[in-house]
C-alpha positions as protocol buffer text, in pm:
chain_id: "A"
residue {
  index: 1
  type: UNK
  ca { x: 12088 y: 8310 z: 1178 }
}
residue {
  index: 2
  type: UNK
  ca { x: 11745 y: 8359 z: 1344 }
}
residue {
  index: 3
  type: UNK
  ca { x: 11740 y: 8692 z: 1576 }
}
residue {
  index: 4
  type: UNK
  ca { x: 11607 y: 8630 z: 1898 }
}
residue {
  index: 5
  type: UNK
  ca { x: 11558 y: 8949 z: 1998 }
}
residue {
  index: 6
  type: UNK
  ca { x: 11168 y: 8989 z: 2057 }
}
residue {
  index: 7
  type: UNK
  ca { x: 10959 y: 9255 z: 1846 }
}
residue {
  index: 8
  type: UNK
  ca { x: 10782 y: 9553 z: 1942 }
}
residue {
  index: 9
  type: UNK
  ca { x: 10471 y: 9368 z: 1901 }
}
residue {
  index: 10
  type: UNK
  ca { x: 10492 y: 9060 z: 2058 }
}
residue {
  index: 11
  type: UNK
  ca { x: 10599 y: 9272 z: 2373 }
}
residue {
  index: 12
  type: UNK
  ca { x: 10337 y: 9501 z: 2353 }
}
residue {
  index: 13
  type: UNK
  ca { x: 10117 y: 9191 z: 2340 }
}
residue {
  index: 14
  type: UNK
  ca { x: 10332 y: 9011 z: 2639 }
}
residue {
  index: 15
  type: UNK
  ca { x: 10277 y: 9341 z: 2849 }
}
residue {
  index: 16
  type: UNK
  ca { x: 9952 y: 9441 z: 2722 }
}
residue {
  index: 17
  type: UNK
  ca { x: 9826 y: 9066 z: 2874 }
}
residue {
  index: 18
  type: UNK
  ca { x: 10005 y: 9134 z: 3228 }
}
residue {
  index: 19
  type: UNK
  ca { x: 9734 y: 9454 z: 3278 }
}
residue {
  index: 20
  type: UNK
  ca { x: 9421 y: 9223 z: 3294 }
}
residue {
  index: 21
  type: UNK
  ca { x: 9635 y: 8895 z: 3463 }
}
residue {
  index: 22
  type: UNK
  ca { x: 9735 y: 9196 z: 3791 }
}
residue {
  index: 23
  type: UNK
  ca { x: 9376 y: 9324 z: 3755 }
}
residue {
  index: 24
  type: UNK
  ca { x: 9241 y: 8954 z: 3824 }
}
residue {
  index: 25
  type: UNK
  ca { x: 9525 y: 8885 z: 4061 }
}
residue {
  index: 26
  type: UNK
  ca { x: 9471 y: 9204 z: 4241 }
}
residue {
  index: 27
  type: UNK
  ca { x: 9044 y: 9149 z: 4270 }
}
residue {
  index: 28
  type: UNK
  ca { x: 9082 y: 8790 z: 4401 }
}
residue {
  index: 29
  type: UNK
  ca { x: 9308 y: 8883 z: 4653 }
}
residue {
  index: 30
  type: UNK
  ca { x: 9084 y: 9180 z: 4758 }
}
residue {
  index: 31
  type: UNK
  ca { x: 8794 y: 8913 z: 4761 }
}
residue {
  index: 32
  type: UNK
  ca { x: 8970 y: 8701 z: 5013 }
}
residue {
  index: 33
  type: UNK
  ca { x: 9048 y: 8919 z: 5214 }
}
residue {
  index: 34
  type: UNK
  ca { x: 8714 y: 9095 z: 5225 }
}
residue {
  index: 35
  type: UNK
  ca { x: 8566 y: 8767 z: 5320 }
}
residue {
  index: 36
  type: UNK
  ca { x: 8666 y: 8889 z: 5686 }
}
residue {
  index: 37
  type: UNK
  ca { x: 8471 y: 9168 z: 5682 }
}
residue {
  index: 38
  type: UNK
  ca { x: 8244 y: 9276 z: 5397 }
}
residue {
  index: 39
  type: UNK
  ca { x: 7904 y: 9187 z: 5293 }
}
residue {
  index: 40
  type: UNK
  ca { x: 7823 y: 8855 z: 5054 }
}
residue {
  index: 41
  type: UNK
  ca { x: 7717 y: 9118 z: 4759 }
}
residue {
  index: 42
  type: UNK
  ca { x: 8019 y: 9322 z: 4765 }
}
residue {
  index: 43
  type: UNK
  ca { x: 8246 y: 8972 z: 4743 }
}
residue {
  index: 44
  type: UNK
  ca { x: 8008 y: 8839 z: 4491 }
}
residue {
  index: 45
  type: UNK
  ca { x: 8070 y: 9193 z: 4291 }
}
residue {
  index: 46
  type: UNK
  ca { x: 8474 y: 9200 z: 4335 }
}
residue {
  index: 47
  type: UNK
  ca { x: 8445 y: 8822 z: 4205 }
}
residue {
  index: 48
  type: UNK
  ca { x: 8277 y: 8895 z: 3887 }
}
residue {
  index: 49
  type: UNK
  ca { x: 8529 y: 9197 z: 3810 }
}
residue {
  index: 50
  type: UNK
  ca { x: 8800 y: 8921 z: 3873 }
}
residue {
  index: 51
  type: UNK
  ca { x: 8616 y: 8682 z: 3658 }
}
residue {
  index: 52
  type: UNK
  ca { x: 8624 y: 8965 z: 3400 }
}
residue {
  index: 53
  type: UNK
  ca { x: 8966 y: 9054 z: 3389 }
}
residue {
  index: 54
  type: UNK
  ca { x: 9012 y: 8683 z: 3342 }
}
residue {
  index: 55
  type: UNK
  ca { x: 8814 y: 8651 z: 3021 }
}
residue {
  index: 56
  type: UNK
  ca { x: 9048 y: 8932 z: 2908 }
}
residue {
  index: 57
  type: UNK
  ca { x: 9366 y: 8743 z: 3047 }
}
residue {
  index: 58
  type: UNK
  ca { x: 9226 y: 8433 z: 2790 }
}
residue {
  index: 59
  type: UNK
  ca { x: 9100 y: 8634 z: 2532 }
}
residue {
  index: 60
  type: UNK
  ca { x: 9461 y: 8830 z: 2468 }
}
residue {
  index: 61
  type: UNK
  ca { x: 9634 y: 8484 z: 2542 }
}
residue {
  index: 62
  type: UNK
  ca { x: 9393 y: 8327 z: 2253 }
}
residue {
  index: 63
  type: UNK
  ca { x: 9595 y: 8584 z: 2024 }
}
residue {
  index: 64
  type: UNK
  ca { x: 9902 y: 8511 z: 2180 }
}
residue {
  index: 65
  type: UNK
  ca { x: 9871 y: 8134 z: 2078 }
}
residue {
  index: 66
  type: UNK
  ca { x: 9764 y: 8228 z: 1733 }
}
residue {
  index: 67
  type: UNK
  ca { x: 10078 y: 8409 z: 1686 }
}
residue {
  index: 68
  type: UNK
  ca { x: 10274 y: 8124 z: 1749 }
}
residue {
  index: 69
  type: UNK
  ca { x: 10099 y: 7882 z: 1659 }
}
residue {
  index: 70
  type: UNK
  ca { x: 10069 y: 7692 z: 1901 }
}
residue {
  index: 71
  type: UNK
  ca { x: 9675 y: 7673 z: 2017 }
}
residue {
  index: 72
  type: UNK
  ca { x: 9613 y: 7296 z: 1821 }
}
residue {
  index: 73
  type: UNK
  ca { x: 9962 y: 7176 z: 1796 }
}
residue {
  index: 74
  type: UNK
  ca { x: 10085 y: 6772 z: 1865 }
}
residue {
  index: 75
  type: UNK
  ca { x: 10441 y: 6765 z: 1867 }
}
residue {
  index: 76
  type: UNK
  ca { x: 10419 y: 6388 z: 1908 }
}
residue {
  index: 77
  type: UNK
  ca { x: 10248 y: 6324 z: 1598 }
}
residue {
  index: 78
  type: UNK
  ca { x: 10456 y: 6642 z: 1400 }
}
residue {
  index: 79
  type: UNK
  ca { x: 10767 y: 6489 z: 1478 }
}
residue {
  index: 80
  type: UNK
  ca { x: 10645 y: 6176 z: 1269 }
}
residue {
  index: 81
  type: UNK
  ca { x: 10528 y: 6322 z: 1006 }
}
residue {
  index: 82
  type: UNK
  ca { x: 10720 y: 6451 z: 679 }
}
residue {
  index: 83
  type: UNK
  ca { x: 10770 y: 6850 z: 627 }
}
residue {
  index: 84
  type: UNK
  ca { x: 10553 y: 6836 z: 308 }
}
residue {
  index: 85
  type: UNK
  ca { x: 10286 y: 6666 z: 526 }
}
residue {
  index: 86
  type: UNK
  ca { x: 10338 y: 6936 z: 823 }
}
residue {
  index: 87
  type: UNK
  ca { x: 10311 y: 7207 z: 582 }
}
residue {
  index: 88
  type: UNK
  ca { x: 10002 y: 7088 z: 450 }
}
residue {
  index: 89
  type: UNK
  ca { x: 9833 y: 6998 z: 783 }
}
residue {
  index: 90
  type: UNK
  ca { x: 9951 y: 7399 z: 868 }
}
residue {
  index: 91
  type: UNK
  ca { x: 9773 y: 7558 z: 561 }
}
residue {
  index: 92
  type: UNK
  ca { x: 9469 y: 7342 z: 683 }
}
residue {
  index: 93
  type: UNK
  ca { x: 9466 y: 7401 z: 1046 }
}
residue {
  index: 94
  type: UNK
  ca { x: 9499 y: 7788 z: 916 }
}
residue {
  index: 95
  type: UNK
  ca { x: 9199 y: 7766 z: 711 }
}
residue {
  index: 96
  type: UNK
  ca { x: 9004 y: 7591 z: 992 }
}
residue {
  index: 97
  type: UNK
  ca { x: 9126 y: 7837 z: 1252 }
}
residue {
  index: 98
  type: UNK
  ca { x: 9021 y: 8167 z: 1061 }
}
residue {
  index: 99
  type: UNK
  ca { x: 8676 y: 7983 z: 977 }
}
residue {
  index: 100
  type: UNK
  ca { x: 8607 y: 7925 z: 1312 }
}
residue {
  index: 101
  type: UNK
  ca { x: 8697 y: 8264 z: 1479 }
}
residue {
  index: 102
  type: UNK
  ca { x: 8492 y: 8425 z: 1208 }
}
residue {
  index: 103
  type: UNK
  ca { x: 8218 y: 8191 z: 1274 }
}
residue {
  index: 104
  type: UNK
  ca { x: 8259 y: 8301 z: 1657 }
}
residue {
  index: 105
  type: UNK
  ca { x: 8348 y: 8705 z: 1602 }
}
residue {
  index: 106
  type: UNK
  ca { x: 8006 y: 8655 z: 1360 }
}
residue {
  index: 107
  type: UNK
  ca { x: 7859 y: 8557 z: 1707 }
}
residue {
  index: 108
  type: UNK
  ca { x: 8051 y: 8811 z: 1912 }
}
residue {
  index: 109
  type: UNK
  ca { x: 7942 y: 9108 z: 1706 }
}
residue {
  index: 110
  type: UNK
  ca { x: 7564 y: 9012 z: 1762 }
}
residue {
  index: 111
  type: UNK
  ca { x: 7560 y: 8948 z: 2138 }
}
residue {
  index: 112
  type: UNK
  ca { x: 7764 y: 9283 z: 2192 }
}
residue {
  index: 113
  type: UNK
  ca { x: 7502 y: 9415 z: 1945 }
}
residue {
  index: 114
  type: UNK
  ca { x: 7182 y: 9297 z: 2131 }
}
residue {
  index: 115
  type: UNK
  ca { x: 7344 y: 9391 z: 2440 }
}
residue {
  index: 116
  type: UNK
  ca { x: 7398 y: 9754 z: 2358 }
}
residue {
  index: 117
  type: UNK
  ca { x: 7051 y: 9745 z: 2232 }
}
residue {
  index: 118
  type: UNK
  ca { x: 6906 y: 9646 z: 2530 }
}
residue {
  index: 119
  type: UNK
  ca { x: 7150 y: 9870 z: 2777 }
}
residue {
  index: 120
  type: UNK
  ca { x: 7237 y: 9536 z: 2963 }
}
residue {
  index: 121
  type: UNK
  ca { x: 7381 y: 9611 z: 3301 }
}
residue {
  index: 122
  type: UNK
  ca { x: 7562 y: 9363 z: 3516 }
}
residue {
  index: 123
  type: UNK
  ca { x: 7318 y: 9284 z: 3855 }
}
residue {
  index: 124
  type: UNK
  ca { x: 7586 y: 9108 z: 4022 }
}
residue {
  index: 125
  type: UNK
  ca { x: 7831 y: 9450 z: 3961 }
}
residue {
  index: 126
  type: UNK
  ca { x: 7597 y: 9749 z: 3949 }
}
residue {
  index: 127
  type: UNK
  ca { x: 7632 y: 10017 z: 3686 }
}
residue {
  index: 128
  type: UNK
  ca { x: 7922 y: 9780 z: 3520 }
}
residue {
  index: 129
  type: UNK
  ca { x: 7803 y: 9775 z: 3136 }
}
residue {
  index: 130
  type: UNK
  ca { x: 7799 y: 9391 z: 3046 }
}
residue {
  index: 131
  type: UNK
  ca { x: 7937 y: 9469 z: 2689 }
}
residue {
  index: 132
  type: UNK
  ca { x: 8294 y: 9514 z: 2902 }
}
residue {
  index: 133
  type: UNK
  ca { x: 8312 y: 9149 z: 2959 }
}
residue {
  index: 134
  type: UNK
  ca { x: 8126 y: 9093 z: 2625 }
}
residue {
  index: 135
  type: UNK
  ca { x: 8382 y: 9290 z: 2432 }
}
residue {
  index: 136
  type: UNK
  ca { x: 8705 y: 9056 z: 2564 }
}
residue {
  index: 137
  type: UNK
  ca { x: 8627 y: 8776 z: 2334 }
}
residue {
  index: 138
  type: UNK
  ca { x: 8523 y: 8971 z: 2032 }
}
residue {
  index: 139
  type: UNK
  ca { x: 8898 y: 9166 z: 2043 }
}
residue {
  index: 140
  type: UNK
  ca { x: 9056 y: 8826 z: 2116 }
}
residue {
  index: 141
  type: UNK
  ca { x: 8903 y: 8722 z: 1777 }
}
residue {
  index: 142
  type: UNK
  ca { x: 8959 y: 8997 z: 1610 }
}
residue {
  index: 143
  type: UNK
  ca { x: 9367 y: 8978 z: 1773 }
}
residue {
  index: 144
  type: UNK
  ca { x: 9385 y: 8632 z: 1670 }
}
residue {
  index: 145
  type: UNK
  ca { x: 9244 y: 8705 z: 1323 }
}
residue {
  index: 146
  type: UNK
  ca { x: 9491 y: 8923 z: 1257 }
}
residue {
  index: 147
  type: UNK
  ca { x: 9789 y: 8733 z: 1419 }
}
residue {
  index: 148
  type: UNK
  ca { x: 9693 y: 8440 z: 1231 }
}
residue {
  index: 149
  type: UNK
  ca { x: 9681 y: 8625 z: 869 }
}
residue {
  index: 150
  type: UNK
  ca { x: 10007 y: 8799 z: 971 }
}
residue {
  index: 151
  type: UNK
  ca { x: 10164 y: 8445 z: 1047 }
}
residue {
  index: 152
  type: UNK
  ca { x: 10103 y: 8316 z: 740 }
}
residue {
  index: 153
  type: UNK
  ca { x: 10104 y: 8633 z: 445 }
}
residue {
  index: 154
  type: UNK
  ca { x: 10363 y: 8857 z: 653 }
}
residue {
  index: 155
  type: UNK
  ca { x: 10636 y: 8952 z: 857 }
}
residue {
  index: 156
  type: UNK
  ca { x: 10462 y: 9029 z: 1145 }
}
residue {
  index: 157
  type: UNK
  ca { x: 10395 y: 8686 z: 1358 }
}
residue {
  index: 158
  type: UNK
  ca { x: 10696 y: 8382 z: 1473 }
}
């Protein structure tokens, strides 16, 4: 018998995702309304925040997916496939997954790198340090890294 009840860290993931996803919801509404009133750079600036907190919202949900594997998934061709062939086609699509988000957190960890280098400031946000926005897909690699290990050595993932 399967227990459904949810574990500490697929919650803490769950809530941890609702911070950034109020953040963006919050700054677009601000936006709109401050189209009444305030000047085009200060919507322009409460725009990019909400674009920011969105590539966090993706970035955590990129985990998320990873977890339960569910990010490159066909049920139409799984259910007509045999469970030998499904496990298979798993193992691969876990060996492609982890070689492509180290491929990309290879990539993440120089543009962060260059960017701290080069003290790179947001102009459409003043005084915002760009690695902020930078940093959202490098965790979400990292996140999904782990989530995808811990799905298929451990205990830890669904």
């Amino acid at each position: 018998m399967e227990n459904k009840k949810p574990r500490f860290l697929d919650e803490f993931e769950e809530n941890i995702m609702l911070i950034p996803m109020g953040i963006s919801l919050l700054l677009i509404l601000v936006s709109f309304v401050m189209q009444l009133f305030a000047s085009k750079e200060a919507i322009t600036a409460v725009q990019q925040l909400s674009y920011y907190a969105y590539a966090w919202v993706a970035s955590i949900a990129l985990a998320l997916c990873a977890r339960d594997a569910k990010h490159l998934r066909i049920p139409v061709l799984e259910a007509k496939m045999s469970e030998k062939t499904k496990k298979t086609l798993y193992v691969i699509h876990d060996i492609l997954g982890l070689v492509v988000l180290g491929v990309m957190l290879i990539f993440s960890f120089k543009l962060i790198g260059a960017t701290l280098a080069e003290n790179g400031m947001d102009k459409k946000v003043p005084g915002l340090p760009l690695v902020i926005a930078y940093a959202a897909p490098t965790v979400g690699y990292v996140w999904a890294t782990i989530r995808t290990l811990m799905r298929r050595f451990g205990k830890g993932g669904k």
